[in-house]
Structure formats: C-alpha cells, structure tokens
C-alpha positions in Angstrom: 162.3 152.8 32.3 158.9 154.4 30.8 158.9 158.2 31.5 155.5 160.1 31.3 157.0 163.0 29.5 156.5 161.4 25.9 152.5 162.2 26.6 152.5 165.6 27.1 150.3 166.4 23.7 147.0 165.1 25.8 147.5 167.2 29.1 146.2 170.8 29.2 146.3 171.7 33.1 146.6 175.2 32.1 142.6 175.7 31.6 142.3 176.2 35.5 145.1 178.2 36.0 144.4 180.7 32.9 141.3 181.4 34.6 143.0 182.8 37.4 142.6 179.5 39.6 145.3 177.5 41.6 145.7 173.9 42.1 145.2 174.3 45.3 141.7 176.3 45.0 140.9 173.4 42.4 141.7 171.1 45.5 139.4 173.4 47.8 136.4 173.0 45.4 137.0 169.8 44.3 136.7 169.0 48.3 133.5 171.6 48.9 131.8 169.8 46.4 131.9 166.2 47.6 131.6 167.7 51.2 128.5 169.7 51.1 126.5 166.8 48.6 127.3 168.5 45.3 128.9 165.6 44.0 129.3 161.7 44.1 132.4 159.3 44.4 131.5 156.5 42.2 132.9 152.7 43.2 133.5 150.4 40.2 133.3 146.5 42.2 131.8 146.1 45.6 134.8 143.3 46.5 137.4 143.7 49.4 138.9 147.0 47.7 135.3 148.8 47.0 133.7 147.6 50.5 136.8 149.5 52.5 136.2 152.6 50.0 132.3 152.5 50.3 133.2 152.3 54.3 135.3 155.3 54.3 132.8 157.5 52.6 130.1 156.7 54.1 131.3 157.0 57.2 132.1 160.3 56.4 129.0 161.5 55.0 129.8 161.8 51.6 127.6 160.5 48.5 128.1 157.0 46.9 127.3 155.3 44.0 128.7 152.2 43.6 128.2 149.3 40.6 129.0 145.6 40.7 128.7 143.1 38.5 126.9 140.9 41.7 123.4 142.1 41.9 123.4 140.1 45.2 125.8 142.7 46.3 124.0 145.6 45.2 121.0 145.1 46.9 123.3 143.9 50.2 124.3 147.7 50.0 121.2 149.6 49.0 119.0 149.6 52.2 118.5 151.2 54.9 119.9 148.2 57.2 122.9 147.8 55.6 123.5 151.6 56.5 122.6 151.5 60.0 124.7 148.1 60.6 127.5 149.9 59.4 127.2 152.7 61.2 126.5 151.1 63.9 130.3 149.2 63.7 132.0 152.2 63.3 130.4 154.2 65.8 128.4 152.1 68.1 125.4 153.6 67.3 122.9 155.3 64.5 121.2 158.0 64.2 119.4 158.5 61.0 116.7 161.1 61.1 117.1 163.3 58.8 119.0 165.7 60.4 122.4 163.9 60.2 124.3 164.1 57.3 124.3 160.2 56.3 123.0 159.9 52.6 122.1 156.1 51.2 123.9 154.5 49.3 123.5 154.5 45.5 123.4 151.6 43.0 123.5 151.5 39.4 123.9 149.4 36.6 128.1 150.2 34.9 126.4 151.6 31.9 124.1 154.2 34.0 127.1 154.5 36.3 129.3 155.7 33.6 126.8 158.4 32.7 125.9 159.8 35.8 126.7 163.7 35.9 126.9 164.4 39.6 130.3 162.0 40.3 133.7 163.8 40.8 136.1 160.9 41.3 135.5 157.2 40.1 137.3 154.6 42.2 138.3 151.6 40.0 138.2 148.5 42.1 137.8 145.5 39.6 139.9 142.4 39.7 143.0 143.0 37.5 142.9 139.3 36.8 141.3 136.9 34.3 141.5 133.0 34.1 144.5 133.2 37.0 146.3 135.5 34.8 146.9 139.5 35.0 144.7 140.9 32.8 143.5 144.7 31.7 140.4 143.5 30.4 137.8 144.4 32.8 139.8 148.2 33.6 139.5 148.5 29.8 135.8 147.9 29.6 135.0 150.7 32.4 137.4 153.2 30.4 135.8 152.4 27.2 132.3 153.6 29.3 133.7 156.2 30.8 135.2 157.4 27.6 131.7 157.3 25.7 129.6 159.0 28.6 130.5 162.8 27.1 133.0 163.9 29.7 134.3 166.8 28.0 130.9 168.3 28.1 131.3 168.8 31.8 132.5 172.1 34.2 134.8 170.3 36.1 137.6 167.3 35.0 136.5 163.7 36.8 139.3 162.5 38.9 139.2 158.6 37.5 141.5 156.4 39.7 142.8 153.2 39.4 143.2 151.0 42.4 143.3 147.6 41.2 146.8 146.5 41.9 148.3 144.7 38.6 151.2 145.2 36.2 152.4 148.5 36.5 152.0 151.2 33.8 148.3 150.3 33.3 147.6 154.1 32.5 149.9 154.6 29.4 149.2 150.8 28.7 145.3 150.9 28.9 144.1 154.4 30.3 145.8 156.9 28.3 144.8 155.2 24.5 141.6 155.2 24.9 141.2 158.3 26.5 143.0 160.1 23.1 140.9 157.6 21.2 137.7 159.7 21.8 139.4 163.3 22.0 139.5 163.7 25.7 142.1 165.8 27.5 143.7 164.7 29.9 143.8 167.7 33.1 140.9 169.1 31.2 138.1 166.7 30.9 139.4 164.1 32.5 142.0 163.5 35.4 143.5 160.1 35.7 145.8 158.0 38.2 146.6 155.5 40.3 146.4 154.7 44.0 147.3 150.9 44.2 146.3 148.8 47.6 148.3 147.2 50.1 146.1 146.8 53.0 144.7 143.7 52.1 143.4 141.7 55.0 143.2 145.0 57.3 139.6 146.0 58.8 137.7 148.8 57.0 136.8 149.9 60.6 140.7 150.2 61.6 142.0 153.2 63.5 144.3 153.6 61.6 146.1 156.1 59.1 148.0 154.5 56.4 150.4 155.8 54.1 148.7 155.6 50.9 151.3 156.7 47.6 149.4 157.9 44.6 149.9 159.0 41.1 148.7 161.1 38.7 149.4 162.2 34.8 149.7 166.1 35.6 149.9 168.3 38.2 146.1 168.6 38.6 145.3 165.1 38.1 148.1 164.9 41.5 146.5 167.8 43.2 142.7 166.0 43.0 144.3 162.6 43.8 146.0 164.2 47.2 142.8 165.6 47.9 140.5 163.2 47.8 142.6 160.1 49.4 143.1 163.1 52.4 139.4 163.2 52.3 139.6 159.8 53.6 142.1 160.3 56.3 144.7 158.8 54.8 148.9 159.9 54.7 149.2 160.5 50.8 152.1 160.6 49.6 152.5 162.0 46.1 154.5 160.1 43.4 156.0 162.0 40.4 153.9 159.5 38.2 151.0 156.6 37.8 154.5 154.9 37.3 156.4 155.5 40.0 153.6 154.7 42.7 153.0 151.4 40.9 156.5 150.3 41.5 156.5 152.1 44.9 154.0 149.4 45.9 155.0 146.7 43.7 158.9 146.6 44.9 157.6 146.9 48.7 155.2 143.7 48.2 158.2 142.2 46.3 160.4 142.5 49.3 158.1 140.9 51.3 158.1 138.1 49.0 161.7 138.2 49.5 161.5 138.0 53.0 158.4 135.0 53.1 161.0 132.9 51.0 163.7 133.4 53.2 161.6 132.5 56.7 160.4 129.5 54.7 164.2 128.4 53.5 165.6 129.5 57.0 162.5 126.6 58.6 163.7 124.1 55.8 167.7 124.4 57.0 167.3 124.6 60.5 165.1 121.6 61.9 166.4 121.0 64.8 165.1 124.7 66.0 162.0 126.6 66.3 161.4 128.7 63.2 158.5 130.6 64.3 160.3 131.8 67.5 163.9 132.8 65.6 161.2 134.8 63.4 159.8 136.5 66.1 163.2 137.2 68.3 164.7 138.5 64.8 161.3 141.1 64.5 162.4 142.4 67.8 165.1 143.3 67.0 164.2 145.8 64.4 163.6 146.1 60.6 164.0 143.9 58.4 160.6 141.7 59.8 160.5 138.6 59.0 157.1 136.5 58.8 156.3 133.0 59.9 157.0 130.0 58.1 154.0 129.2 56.1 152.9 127.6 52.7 154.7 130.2 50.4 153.0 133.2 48.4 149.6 132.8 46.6 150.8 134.1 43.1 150.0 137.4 41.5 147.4 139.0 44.4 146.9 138.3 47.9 148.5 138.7 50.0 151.7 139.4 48.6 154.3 138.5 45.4 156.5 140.0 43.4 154.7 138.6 40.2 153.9 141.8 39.0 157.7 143.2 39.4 158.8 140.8 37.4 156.3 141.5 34.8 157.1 144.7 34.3 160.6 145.1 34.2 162.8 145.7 31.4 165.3 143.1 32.1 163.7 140.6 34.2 166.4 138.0 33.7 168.3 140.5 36.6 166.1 139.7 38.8 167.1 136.7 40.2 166.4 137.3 43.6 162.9 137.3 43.0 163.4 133.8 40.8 164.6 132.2 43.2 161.7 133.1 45.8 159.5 131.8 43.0 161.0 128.4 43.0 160.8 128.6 46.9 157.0 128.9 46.5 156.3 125.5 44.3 159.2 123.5 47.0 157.5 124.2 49.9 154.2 122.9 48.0 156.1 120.0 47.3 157.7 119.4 50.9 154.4 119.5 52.8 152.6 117.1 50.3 155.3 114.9 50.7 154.9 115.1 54.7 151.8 113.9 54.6 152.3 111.2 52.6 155.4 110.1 54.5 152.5 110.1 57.8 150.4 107.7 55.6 147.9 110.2 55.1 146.1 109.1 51.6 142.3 111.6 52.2 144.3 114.8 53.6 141.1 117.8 54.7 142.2 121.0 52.8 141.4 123.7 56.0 140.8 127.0 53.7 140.2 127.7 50.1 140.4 131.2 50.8 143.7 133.3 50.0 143.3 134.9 53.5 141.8 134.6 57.0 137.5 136.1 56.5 138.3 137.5 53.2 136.6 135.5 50.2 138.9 135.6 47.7 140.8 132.4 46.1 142.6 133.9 43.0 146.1 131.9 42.7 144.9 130.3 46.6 148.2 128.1 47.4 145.3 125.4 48.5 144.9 125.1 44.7 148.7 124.5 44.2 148.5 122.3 47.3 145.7 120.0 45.7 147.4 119.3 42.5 150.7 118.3 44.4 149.1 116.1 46.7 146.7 114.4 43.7 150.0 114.2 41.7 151.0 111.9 44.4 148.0 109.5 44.6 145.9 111.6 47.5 142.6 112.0 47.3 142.1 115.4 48.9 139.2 117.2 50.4 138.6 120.7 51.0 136.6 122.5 53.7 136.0 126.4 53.6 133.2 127.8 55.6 133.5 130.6 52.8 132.3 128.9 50.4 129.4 126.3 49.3 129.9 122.9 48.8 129.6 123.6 44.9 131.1 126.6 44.5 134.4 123.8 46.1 133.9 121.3 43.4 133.4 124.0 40.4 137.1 125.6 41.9 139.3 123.0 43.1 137.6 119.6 41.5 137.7 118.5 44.8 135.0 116.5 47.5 133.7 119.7 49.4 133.3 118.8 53.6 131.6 120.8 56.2 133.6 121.8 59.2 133.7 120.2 61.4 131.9 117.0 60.7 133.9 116.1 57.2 137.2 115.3 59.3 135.7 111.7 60.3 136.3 110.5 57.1 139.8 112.2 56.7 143.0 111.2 58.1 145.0 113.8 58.1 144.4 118.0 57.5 146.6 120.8 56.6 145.2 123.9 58.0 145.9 126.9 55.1 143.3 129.2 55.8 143.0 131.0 59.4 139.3 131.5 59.1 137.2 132.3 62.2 135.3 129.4 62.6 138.7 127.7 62.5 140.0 129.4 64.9 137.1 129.9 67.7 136.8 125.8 68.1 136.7 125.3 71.7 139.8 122.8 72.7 139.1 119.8 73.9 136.5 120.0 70.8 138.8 120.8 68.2 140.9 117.9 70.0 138.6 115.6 69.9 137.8 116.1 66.3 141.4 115.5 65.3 143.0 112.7 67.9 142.6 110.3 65.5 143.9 111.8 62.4 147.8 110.5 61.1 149.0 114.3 61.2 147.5 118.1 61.5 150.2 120.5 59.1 149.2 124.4 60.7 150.2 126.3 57.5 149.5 129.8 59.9 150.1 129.0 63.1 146.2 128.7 63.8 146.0 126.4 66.4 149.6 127.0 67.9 148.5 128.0 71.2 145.4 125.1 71.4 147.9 122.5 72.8 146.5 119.9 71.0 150.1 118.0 71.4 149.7 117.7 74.9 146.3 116.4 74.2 147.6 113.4 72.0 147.2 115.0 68.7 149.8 115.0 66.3 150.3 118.1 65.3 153.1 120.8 63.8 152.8 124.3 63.2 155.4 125.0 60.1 158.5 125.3 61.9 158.1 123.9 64.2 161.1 121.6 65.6 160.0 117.6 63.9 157.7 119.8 61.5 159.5 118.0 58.4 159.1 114.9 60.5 162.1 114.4 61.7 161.8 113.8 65.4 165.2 113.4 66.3 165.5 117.1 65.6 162.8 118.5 68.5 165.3 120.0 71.0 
C-alpha cells in the first residue's frame, strides 16, 4: 500500500519549530486567530457537507466565507434572515445586536475566494463525482486556484482540507502535484489533509459528538487538522496519513455495505418470516447491526458502498466479499421490478428520486436503477419527488414527473424508495384512500409500516415482510 514517506522533499514543518514554537502553540494560535475574528474558514460548495460546516461555525461565532457554484444558494446564505433562522434552530432564539459575537456570513465568487488573505482553513466540500462516475475534477480545479492565489507570501500555512469522500489517496493523487507544481511547501505555506464524511443524513443541529478521523501530510498539517475539527466539537481522531483516514472511512462504509447485502439476501431466503423483525431482534443483541431489508446501495455516495474500496485497492480481485454485495445490489433491483409486474402493475409511481429521506441529492439514486429495470420490462414508470420539479424529473430519470399526492390516480401500483417527509406525515385514512385501489404498494424503507394500510384493504408489503416476494403461502 502507498506510504507517504516517498514525499518528504515538499514538507518543511521545521520553520515553526526553529523559531522556538511548538506544534501545540501553532495549534493555540491557529485557534486564537479564528476565535477572536482574525481569520476566516472558507467553505468550497454550499451542498449537504458545506451547509453542516457553515452550521457549525456559525453557531459558534466564527467567520465564514463560503463559495458555490449555485448563486441561488449564495444569496439563500448572505442575509440577515438566513442568520437569524438559523440561530434561531439551534438555540431557540436570536439576538443580534451588535454586541453578540455572531458575524454574517460571507460570499464570494471561487476565484475571489481563493485569494482572500484573512482565511486560515479552507473546507473542500465539492461533489467528488462527474457524469455518475468518481471524479477529481472539480477538487483539482479549486487546488489549481488555491495554488495560484500567492500562498507562500503569507505568515501563517492555510490548513486546506479535503472532505469530499471519493477514492482514497486524493492528496498524493491530485493535492500534492499541483501543490509542487507551483513551488509551494507543504507544512510551510500550505497544510493539507483530509477529513472524509460519514454523517450523511444526520441533522446539522444534532447533539451530538461524532468521531471524526482526519489526516494530514506532516505533523503540523495533523496538529491544525486536530485543532480545528475540535473547534467544532467533534472526537478527532488523528490518522498517521490522508491515507490511512481515507480507508478508515472507506472500509467502515464498506462493511456496511456488507452488512445491507446480507439483510437483503437473509429477506430473499427466508420468506416465510419477518425480515425486518429478525433485523431488529439480531441489533439487540449487540454489534454487528444489521439494517432493514431495503432496495440495495445507491452506488459510489450516499448513503453507503464500498465502491470506493474497491477502487482503490491494489488487488481488488481479493475482494470478493464486496463483489458479491455488488451483484446483490442489481438482484434485488431486478426481484422488485419483477414483483410488480407479477401484480399486473404496468404504470408503477416511483415514491422518491432522492438518495435519502429530506436530503436533495440523486447521484447513483437506486430509483434510477429501479426505472431502467422496470422499462426493461415493458413498464411505463412514473416518478414523484416533492424534492424536485416536475422538469428537473424528466431531465434526470426520462421519466412522466407526478405531484404527490394527486399523480397516483393514474397509477396502479407504487414502490415507495424515498422516505421524504411529505411521505411520511400523510394522515391515514388519506394515504389509504389514495392507494386502495392500486394492484400493490412495495415500502422500500419501511415508511408506512406502522400506517396499517393492510388492515385498511390496501395491499401493501414493507421489504421483508412475510408474502413480500408474493408468496402468500409464506405469511406465518
């Protein structure tokens, strides 16, 4: 495996500590500067990843300045209401009188961005994707900015820290070249690492603390990156490299890959029981936890695979673990489809474009897998997220887009993918009456679960559910 040692030549974390400085008084002012306003953290993306980090600061009272390629979401972020609103979710209330220490919000063009002489630490939160595929394209763009704005010509090295979760060693692979390109050095005028993301899905407002591994290319570039993820109240724990916290996170979202196969294969050879209660009497009884039955992974991002594990190795053909669990992604696209059609359902209502519940994000959805399985077999599908416009639909899945909902009169049969809220708040004898008719309702998440819409003539299965497959003599 790829060491870090071989790049040596570009650090030089001995200009602080020649001066008579340690790391951890580099930490200490590294932290009084962002505390008392004397620097910036700058946020490259304003999706899922940058909102929770512009949350954190914020809320903290330390100074933003944040880019997007969106310029509907820079000016969402850049008044005065946005601030209070999101004060007022965290704390219940807002004071902003110029007394307190809240400071707006910055925005900025990427070009500007990349110049600005006040930010410390620059937060890398751009998709690491590109036409469904991984791709360094967009990380390499902001280091070729970065790496042009004259960082050497300033007192103190800028922490610069990737978050975007993708193929692991993106710094030696993208970082680290062009930052030699232009004559930079590494611990000197720049500090780089990693701190990849696997709280998709949770609330920015959580009370929570989570364990958040980083990595860095020298000792100072660690000491900066421990200090300013503690800054945000997070458990850091330090890797030995950019490296080794990649795979840290990419082998624990691989195992639960793993472990989503295996719930789905374990509902597939057990029909005659209840798959979403053996999954919830095995979590009780301690690590591993399984999750529910459900439609399989959605690819390379949310909310988990082992994709990127596989891309990385050296000898991926050892992996065959993690092959396997691939091939139990596409079968379990396959079974539903063929479930429906077996119920005579020919216009099936796709419930959820959306990779996960409230979070607008579709890259590798399984919805999309979903749709090309079900056309594959003569369906004409439909898709409904409340997410999303009715354009936006076609332009993504080629697809009739329905409103929610109305759209299910001219449907007879749904799969529900997507737990959004509007899904799930439907009063019951509503949501009944919407679907009585319908040949057969597929709950991919266990939405509707409780709604007892069976009891209210409704045909409906969560996934594992005894008779989910359709065959009744299995129901117990």
């Amino acid at each position: 495996m790829t060491t870090y040692q071989t790049i040596d030549v570009l650090c030089d974390d001995d200009v602080g500590l020649a001066a008579g400085e340690s790391l951890h008084e580099q930490k200490s002012r590294f932290v009084s500067r962002l505390m008392r306003g004397q620097a910036k953290v700058a946020i490259w993306g304003l999706g899922y990843l940058g909102y929770h980090n512009l949350v954190q600061l914020v809320t903290r009272g330390l100074g933003v300045v944040v880019t997007d390629r969106s310029q509907e979401r820079l000016e969402r972020v850049s008044g005065r209401v946005f601030l209070e609103e999101l004060l007022r979710s965290r704390y219940g209330f807002v004071v902003l009188d110029g007394r307190h220490p809240w400071t707006p919000i910055q925005v900025c063009q990427e070009q500007a961005l990349a110049g600005c002489k006040d930010v410390a630490a620059h937060l890398i939160c751009v998709a690491n994707e590109k036409d469904g595929r991984p791709s360094d394209e967009p990380l390499l763009d902001i280091m070729h900015l970065l790496a042009r704005a004259g960082l050497q010509r300033r007192a103190d090295p800028v922490l610069v820290v990737v978050e975007s979760f993708g193929v692991p060693d993106v710094i030696k692979r993208v970082v680290l070249p062009v930052v030699e390109r232009v004559g930079l050095r590494v611990g000197r005028d720049i500090c780089v690492g990693v701190a990849p993301r696997l709280d998709y899905g949770c609330s920015p407002f959580a009370n929570r603390s989570p364990v958040r591994v980083v990595g860095g290319v020298t000792a100072r570039c660690r000491a900066l990156l421990e200090a300013m993820y503690g800054l945000l109240g997070e458990e850091v724990r330090v890797a030995s490299s950019p490296l080794t916290a990649e795979l840290a996170c990419t082998t624990h979202r691989g195992a639960q890959h793993l472990l989503m196969s295996y719930a789905n294969q374990l509902a597939l050879a057990f029909g005659e029981i209840d798959a979403r209660e053996l999954m919830d009497l095995t979590a009780s009884l301690g690590e591993p936890v399984l999750s529910r039955p459900g439609l399989g992974s959605s690819g390379h991002f949310l909310p988990v695979s082992a994709c990127h594990l596989r891309d990385a190795a050296l000898a991926p053909e050892m992996l065959t673990l993690l092959e396997e669990t691939f091939r139990c992604d596409l079968m379990m696209v396959g079974v539903i489809a063929d479930r429906l059609m077996t119920a005579g359902v020919n216009r099936p209502a796709i419930l959820g474009l959306a990779t996960q519940a409230d979070i607008r994000s579709h890259v590798h959805s399984p919805s999309l897998k979903l749709v090309g399985s079900l056309r594959s077999r003569g369906a004409r599908p439909v898709v409904c997220d409340p997410l999303y416009s009715k354009t936006e639909i076609v332009r993504i899945t080629e697809c009739p887009a329905v409103e929610w909902p109305a759209g299910l009169r001219d449907c007879d049969g749904a799969v529900l993918v997507t737990g959004h809220n509007p899904f799930r708040v439907v009063d019951h004898d509503e949501l009944a009456g919407h679907l009585r008719g319908l040949n057969l309702i597929l709950d991919c998440s266990g939405t509707w679960a409780h709604k007892g819409l069976r009891c209210a003539g409704v045909n409906y299965y969560a996934l594992g559910e005894p008779g989910w497959r359709g065959d009744e003599g299995a129901r117990v």
